[in-house]
N, C-alpha and C positions, 0 to 999 in steps of 0.2 A: 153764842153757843147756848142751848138750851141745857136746862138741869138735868133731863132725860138721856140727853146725845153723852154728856160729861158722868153720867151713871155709867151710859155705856162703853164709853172708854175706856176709863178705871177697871170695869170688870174685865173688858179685853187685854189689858197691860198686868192686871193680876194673874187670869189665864197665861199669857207668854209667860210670865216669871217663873211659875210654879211647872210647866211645861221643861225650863230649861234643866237640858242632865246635870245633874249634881254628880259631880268629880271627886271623890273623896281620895285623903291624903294618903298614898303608901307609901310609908317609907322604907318601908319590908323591904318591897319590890319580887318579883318571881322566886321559886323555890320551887324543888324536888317532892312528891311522895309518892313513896315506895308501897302498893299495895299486897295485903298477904294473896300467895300464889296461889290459882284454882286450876283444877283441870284445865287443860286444853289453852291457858295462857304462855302468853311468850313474855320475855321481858319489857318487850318494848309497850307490850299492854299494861306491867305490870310498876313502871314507871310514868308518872303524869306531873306536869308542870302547874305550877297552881298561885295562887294569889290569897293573899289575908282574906280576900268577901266569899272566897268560894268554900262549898262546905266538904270537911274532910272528917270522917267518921272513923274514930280511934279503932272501934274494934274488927276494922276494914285494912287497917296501916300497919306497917311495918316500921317505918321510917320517917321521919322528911329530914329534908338536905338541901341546903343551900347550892353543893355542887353537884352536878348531872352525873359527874363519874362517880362519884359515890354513889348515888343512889342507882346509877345502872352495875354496879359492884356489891352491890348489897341484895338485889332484885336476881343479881345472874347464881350468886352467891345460895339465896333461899329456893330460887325455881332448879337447882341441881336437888338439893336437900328436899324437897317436896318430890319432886320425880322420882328419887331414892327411896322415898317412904312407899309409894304407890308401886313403885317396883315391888317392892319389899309386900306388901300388905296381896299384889296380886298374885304371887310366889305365896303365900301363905295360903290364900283359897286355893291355890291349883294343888296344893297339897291335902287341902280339907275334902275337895272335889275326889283325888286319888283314894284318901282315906275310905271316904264314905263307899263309892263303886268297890273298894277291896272286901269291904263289910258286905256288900248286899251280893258278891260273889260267893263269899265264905255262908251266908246265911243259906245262900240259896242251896250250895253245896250241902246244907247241911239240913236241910229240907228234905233233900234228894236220898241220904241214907235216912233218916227215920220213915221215908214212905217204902224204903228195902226193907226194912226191920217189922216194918208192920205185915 
């Protein structure tokens, strides 16, 4: 065997090594996180299963949890409490909305006598 061919091998068996997946150790093993609830999500979007490599963005989370029930108890828990607020918050403009149209009534009404007056 030539010096050339046994270059080329070594490079070829360093290629396969560096090729093979690298399995790193969890000993975690799987877990729950509960992300904070947006518009138009459900629980079941708002619970995801996840592993130590994968990236989980604190000010995204609610929660993590080793048990599923928990974290879909926690998820069903905050997306009533978020729907509540949105409720709440969409009742507050339909009152602002009222307000405002009773004002541009009254203005207008009040338009209407000082162009009598004049």
């Amino acid at each position: 065997m030539k010096l050339t061919d046994l270059r080329k091998l070594i490079k070829e068996e360093l290629a396969n090594i560096q090729e093979e997946a690298h399995i790193p150790v969890d000993e975690i093993g799987k877990f729950f996180v509960v992300k904070k609830p947006k518009k138009g999500m459900t629980k079941e979007n708002m619970v995801q299963e996840a592993t130590v490599f994968e990236d989980i963005k604190a000010e995204e989370t609610l929660g993590v949890y080793k048990n599923k029930s928990e974290a879909n108890r926690l998820a069903g828990e905050s997306l009533k409490a978020f729907d509540d607020q949105l409720k709440e918050v969409e009742s507050s403009m339909e009152e602002i909305r009222q307000a405002k149209a009773d004002i541009k009534t009254k203005a207008q009404a009040a338009k209407e006598k000082i162009h009598k007056i004049k």
